[in-house]
Biopython code that builds the backbone (N, CA, C, O; Angstrom):
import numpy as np
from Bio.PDB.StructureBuilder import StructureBuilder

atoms = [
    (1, "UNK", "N", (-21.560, -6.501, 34.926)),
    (1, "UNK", "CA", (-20.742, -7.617, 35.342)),
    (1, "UNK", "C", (-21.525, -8.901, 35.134)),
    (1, "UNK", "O", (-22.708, -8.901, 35.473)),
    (2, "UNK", "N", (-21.019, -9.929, 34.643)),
    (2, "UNK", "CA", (-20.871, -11.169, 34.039)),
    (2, "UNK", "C", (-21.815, -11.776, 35.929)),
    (2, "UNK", "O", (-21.258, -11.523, 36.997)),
    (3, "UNK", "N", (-23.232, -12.548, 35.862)),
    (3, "UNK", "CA", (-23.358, -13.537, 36.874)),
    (3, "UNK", "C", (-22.253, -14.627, 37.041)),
    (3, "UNK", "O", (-21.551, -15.046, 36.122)),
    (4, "UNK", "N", (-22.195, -15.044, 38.406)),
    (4, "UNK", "CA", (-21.366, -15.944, 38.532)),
    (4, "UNK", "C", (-22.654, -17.211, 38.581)),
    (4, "UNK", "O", (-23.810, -17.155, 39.002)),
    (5, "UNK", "N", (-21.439, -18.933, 37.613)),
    (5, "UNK", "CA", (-21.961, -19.507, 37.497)),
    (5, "UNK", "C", (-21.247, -20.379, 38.292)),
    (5, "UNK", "O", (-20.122, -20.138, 38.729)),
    (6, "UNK", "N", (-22.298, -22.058, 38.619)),
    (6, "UNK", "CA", (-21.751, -23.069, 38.967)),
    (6, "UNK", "C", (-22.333, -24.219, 38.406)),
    (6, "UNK", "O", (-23.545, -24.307, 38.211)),
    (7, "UNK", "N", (-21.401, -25.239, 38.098)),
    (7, "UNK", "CA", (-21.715, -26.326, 37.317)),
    (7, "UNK", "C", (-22.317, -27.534, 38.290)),
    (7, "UNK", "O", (-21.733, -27.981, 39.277)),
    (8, "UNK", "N", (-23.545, -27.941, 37.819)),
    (8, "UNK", "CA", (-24.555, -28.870, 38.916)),
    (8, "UNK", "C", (-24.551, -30.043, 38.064)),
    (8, "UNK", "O", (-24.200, -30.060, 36.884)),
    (9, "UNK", "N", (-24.935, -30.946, 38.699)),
    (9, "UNK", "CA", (-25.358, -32.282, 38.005)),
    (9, "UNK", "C", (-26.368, -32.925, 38.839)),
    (9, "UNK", "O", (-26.079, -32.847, 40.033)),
    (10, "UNK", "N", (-27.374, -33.488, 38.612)),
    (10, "UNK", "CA", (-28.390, -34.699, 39.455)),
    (10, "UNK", "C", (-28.388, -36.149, 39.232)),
    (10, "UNK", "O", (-28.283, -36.580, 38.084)),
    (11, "UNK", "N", (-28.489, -36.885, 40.175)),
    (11, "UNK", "CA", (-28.570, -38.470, 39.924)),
    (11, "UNK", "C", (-29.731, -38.808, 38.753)),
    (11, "UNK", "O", (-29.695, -39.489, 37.728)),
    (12, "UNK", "N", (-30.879, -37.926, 39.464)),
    (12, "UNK", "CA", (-32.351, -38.365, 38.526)),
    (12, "UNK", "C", (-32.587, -37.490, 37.180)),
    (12, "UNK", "O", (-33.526, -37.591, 36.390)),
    (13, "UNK", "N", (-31.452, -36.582, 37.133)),
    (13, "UNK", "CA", (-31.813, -35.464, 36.306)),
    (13, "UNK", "C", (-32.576, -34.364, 36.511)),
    (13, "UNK", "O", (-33.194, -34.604, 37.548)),
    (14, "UNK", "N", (-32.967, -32.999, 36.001)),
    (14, "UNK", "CA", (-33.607, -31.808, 36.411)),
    (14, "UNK", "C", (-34.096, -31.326, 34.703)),
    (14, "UNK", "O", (-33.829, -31.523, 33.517)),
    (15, "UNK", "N", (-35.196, -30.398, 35.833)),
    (15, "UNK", "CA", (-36.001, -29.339, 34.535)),
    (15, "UNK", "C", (-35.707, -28.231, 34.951)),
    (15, "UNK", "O", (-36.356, -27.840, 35.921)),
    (16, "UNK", "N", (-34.682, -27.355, 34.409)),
    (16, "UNK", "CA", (-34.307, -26.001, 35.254)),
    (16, "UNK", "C", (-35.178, -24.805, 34.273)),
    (16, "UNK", "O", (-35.077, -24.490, 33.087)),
    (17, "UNK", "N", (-35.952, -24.389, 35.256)),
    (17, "UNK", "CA", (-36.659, -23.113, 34.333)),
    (17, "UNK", "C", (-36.002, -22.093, 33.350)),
    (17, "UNK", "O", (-34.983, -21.452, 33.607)),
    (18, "UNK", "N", (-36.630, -22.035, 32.334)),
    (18, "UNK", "CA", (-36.165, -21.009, 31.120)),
    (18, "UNK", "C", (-35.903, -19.583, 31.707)),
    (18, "UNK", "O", (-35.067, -18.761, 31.333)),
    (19, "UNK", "N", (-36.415, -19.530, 32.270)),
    (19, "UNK", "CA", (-36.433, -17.614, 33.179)),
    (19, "UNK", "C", (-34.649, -18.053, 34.483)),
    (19, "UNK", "O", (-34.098, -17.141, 35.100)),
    (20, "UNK", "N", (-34.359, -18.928, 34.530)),
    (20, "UNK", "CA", (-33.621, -19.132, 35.434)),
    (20, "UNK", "C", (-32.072, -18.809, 34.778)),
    (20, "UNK", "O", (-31.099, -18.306, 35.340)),
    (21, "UNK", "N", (-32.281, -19.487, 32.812)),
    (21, "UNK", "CA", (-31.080, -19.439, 32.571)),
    (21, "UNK", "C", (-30.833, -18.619, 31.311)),
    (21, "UNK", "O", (-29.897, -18.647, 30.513)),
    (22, "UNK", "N", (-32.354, -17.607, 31.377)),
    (22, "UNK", "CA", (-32.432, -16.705, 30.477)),
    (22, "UNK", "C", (-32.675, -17.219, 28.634)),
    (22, "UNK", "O", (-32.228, -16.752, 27.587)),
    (23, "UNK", "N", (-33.655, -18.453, 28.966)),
    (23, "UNK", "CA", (-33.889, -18.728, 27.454)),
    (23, "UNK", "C", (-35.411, -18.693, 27.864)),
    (23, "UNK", "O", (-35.845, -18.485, 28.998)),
    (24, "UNK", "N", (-36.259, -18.978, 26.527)),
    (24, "UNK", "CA", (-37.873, -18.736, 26.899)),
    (24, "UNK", "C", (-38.559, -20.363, 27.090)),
    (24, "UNK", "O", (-39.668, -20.490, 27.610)),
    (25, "UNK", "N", (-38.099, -21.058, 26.810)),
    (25, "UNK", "CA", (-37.956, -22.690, 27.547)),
    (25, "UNK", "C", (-37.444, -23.086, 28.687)),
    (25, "UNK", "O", (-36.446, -22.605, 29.223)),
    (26, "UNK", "N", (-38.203, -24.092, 29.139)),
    (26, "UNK", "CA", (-37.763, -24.768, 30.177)),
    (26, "UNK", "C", (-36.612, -25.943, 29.805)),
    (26, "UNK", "O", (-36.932, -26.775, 28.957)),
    (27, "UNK", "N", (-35.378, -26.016, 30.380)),
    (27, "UNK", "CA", (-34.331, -26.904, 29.957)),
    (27, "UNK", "C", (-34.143, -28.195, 31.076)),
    (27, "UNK", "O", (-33.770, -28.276, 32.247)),
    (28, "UNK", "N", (-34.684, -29.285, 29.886)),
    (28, "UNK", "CA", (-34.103, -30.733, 30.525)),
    (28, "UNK", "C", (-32.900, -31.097, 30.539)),
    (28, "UNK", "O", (-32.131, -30.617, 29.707)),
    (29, "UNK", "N", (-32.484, -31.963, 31.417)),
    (29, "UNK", "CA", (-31.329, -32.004, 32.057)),
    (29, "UNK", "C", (-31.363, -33.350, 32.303)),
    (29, "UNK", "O", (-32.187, -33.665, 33.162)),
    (30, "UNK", "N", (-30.556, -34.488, 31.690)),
    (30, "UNK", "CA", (-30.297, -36.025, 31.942)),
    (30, "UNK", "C", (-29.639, -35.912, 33.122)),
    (30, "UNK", "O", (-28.981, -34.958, 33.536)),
    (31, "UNK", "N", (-29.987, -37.512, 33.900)),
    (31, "UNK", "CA", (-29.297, -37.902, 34.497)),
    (31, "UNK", "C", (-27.686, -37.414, 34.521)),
    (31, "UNK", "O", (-27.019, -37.467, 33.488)),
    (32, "UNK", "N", (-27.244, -37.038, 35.518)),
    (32, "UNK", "CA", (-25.576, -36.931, 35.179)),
    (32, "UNK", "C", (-24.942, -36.046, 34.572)),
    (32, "UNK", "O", (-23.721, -35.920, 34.478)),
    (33, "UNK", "N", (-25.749, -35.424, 34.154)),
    (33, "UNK", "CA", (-25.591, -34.293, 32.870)),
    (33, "UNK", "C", (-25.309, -32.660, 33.187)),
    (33, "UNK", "O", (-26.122, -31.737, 33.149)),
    (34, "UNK", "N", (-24.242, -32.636, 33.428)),
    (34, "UNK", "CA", (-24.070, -31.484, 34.186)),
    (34, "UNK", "C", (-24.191, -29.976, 33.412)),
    (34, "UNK", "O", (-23.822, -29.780, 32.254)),
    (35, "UNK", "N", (-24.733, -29.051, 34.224)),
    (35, "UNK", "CA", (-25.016, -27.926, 33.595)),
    (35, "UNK", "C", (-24.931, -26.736, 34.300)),
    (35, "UNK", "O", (-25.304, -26.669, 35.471)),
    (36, "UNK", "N", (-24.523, -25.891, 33.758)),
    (36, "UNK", "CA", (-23.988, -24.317, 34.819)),
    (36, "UNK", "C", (-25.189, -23.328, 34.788)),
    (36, "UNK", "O", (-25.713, -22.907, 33.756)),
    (37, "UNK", "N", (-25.507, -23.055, 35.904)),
    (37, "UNK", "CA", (-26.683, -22.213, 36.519)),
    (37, "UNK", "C", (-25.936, -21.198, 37.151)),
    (37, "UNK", "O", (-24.716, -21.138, 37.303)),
    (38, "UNK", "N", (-26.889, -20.340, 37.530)),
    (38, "UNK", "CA", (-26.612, -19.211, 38.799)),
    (38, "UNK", "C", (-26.102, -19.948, 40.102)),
    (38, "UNK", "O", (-26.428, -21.097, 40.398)),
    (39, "UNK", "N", (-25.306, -19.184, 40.803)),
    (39, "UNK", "CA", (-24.996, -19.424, 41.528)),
    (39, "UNK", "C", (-25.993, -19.862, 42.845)),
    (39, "UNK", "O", (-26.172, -20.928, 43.433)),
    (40, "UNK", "N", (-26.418, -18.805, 42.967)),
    (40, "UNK", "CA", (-27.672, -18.420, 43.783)),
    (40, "UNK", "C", (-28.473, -20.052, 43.545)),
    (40, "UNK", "O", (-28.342, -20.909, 44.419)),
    (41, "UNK", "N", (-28.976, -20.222, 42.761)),
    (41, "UNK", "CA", (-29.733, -21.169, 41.967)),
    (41, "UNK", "C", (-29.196, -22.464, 42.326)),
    (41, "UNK", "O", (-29.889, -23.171, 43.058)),
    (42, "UNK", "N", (-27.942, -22.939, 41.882)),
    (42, "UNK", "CA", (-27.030, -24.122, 41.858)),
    (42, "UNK", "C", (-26.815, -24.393, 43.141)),
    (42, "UNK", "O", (-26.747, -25.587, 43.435)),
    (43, "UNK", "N", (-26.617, -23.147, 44.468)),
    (43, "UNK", "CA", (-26.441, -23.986, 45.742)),
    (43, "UNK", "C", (-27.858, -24.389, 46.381)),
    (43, "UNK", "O", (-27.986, -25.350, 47.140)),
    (44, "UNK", "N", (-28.780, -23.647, 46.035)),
    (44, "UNK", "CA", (-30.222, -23.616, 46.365)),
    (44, "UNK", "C", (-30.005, -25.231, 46.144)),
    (44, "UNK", "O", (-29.859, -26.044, 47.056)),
    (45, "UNK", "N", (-30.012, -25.463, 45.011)),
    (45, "UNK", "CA", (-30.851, -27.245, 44.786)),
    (45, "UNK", "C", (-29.112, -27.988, 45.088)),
    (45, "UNK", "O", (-28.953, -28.992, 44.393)),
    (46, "UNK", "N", (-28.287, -27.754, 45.684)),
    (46, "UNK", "CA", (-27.111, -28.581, 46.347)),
    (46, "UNK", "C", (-28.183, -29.093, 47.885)),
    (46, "UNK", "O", (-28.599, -30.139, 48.382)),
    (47, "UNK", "N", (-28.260, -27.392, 48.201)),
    (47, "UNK", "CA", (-28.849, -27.461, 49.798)),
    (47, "UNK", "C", (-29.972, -28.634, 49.761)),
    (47, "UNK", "O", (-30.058, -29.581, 50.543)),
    (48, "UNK", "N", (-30.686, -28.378, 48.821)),
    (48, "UNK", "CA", (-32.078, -29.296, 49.138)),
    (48, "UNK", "C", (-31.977, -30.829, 48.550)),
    (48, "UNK", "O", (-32.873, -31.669, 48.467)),
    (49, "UNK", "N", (-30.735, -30.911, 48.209)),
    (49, "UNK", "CA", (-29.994, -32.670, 48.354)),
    (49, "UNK", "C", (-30.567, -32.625, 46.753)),
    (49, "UNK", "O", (-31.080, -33.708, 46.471)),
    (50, "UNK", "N", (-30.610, -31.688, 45.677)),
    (50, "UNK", "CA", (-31.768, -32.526, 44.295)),
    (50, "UNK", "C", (-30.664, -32.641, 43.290)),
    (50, "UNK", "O", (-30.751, -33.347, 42.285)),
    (51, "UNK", "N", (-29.151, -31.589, 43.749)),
    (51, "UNK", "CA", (-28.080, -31.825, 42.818)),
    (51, "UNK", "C", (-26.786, -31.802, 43.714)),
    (51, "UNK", "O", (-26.831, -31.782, 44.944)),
    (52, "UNK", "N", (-25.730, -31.807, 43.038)),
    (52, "UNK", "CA", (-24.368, -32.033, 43.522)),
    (52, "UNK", "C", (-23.864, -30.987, 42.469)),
    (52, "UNK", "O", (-24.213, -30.785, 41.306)),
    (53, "UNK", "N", (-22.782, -30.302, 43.391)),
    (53, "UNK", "CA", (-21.339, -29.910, 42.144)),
    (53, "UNK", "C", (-21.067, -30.915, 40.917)),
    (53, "UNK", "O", (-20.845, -32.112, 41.099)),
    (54, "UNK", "N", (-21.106, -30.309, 39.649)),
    (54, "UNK", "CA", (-20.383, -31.007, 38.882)),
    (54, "UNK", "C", (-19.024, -31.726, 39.108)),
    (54, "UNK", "O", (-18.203, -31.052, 39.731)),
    (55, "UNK", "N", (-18.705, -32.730, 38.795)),
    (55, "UNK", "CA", (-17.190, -33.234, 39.330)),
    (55, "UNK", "C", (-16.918, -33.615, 40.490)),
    (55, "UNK", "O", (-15.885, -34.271, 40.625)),
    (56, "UNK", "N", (-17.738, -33.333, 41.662)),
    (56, "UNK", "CA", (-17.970, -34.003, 42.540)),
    (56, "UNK", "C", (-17.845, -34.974, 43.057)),
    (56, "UNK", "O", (-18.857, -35.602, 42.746)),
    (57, "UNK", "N", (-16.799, -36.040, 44.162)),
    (57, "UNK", "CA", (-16.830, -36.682, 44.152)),
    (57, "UNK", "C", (-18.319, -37.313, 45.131)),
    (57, "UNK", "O", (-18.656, -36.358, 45.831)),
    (58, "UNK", "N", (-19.124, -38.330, 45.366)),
    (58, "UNK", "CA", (-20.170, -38.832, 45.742)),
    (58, "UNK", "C", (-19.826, -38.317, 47.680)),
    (58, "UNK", "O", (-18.712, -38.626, 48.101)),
    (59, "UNK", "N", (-20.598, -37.740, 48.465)),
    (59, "UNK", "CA", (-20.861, -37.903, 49.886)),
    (59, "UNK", "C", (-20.430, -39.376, 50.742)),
    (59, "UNK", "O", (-21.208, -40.328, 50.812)),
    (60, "UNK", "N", (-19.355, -39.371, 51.234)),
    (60, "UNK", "CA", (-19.340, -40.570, 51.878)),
    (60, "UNK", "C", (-20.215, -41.355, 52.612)),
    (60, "UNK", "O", (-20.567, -40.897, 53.699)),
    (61, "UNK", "N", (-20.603, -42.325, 52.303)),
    (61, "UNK", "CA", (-21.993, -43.420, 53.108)),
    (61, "UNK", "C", (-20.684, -44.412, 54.843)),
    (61, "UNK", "O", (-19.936, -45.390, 54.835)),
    (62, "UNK", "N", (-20.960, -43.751, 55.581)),
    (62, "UNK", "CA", (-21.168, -44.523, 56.782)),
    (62, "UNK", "C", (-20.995, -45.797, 56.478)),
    (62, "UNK", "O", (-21.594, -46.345, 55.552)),
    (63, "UNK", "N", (-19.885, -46.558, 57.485)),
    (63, "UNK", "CA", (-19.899, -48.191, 57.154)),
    (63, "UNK", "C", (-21.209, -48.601, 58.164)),
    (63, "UNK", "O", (-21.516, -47.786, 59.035)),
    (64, "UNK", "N", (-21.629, -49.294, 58.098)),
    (64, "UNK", "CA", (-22.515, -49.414, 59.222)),
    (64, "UNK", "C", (-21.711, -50.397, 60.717)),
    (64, "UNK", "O", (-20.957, -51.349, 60.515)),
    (65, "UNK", "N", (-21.979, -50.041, 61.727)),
    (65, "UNK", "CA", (-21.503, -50.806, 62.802)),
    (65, "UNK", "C", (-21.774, -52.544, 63.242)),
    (65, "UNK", "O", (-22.858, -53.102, 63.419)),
    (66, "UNK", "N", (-20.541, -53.062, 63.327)),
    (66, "UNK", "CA", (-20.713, -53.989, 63.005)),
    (66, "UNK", "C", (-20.316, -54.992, 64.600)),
    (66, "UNK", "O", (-19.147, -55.376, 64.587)),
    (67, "UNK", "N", (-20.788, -55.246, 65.356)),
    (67, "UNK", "CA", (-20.440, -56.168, 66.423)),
    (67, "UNK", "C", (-18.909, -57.041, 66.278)),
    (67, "UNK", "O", (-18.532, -57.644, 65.273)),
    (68, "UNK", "N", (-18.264, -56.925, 67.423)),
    (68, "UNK", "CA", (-17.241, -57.439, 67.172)),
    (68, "UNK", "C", (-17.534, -58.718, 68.047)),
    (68, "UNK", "O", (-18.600, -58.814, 68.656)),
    (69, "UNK", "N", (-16.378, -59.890, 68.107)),
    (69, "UNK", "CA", (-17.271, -61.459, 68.542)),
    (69, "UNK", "C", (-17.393, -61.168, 69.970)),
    (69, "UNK", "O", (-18.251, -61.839, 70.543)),
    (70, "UNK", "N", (-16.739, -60.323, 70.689)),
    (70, "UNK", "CA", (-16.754, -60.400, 72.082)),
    (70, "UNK", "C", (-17.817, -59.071, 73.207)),
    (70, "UNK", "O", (-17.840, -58.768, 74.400)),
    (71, "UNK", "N", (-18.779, -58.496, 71.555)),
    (71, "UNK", "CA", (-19.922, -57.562, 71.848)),
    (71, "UNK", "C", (-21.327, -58.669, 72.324)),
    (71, "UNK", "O", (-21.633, -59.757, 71.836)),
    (72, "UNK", "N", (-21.883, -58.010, 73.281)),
    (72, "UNK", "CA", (-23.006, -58.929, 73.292)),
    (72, "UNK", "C", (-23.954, -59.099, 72.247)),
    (72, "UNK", "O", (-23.208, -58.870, 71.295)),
    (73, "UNK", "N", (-25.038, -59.330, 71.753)),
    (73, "UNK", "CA", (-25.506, -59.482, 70.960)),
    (73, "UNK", "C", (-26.848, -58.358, 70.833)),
    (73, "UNK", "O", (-27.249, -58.314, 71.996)),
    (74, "UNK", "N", (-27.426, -57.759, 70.299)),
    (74, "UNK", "CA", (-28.426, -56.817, 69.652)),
    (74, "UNK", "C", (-29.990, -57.236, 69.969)),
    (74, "UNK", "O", (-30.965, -56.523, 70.207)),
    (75, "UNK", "N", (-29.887, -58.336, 69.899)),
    (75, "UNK", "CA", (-31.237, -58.623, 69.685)),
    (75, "UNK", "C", (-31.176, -60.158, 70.578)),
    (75, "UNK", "O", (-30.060, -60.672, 70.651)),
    (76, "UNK", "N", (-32.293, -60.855, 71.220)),
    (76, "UNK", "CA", (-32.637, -61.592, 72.005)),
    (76, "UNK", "C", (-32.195, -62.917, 71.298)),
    (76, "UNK", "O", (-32.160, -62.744, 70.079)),
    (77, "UNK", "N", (-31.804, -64.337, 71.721)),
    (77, "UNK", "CA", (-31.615, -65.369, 71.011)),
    (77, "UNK", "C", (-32.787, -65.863, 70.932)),
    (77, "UNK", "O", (-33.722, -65.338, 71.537)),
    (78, "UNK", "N", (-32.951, -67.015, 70.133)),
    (78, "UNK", "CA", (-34.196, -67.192, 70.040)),
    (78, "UNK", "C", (-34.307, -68.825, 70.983)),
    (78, "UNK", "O", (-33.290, -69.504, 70.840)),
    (79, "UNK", "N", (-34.985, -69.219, 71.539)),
    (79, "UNK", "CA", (-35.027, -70.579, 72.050)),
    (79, "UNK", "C", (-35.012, -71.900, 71.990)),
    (79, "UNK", "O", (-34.676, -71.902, 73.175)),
    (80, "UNK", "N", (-35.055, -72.909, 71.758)),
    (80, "UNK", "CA", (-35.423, -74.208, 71.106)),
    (80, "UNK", "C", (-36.572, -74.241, 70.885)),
    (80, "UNK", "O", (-37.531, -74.028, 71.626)),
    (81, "UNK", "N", (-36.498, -74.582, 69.582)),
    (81, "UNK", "CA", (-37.737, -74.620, 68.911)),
    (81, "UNK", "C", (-38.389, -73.058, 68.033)),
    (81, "UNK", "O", (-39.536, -72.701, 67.764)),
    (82, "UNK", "N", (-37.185, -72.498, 67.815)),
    (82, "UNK", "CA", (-37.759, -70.823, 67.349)),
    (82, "UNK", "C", (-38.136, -69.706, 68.380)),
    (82, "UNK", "O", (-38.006, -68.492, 68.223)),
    (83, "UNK", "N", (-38.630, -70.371, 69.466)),
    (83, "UNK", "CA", (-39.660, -68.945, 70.190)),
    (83, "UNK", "C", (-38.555, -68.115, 70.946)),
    (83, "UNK", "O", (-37.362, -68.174, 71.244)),
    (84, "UNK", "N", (-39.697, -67.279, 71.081)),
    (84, "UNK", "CA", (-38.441, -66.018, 72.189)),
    (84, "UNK", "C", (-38.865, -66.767, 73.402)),
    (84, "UNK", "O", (-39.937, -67.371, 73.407)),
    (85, "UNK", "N", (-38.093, -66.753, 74.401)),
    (85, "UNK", "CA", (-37.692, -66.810, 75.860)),
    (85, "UNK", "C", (-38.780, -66.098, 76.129)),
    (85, "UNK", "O", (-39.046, -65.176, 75.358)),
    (86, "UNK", "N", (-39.602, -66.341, 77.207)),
    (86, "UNK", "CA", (-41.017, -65.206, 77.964)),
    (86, "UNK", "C", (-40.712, -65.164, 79.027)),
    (86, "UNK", "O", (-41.154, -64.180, 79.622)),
    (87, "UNK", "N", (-39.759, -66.218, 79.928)),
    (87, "UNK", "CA", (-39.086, -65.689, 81.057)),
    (87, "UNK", "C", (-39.998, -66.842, 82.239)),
    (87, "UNK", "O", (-39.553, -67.311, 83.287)),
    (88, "UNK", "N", (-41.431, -67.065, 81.595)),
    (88, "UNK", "CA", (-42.360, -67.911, 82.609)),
    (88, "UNK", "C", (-41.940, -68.919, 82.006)),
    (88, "UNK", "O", (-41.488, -68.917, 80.861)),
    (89, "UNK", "N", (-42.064, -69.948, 82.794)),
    (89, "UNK", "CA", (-42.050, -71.431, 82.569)),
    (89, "UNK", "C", (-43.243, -72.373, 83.536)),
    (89, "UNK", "O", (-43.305, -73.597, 83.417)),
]
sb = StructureBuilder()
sb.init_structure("model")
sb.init_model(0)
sb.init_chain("A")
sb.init_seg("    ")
for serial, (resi, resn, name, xyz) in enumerate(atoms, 1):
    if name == "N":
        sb.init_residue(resn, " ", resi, " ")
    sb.init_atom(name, np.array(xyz, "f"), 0.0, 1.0, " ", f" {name:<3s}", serial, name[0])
structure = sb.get_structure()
């Protein structure tokens, strides 16, 4: 029976070992450049963040949180004249 394959791609690109995809070279792999490995193999380097599914759309990035006008503020104002507030006078 036929291994099952899955199609990977990397942002930075990969060197997938010759013994991995049954040639006697090691195979470079561009940026973006998607290429079908073992299964076994292809989720291995998903898990360890070094590739993605081919076709894939990108992991959604978090908006970051953003204060609304009636949140207090994050961080200390600063005083007249630049300095932080020390509280002594």
């Amino acid at each position: 029976m036929a291994e099952k394959k899955i199609r990977i791609s990397s942002p930075r690109g990969l060197i997938i070992p010759g013994a991995v995809l049954g040639k006697s070279a090691d195979v470079r792999v561009g940026p973006h450049e998607p290429v079908s490995v073992p299964v076994a193999y292809g989720l291995s380097l998903i898990g360890d963040r070094f590739a993605e599914r081919a076709g894939a759309k990108p992991a959604a990035v978090e908006k970051p949180l953003v204060n609304e006008p009636d949140d207090p503020p994050e961080t200390l104002p600063l005083a007249p004249g630049g300095m932080l507030p020390t509280g002594a006078d």
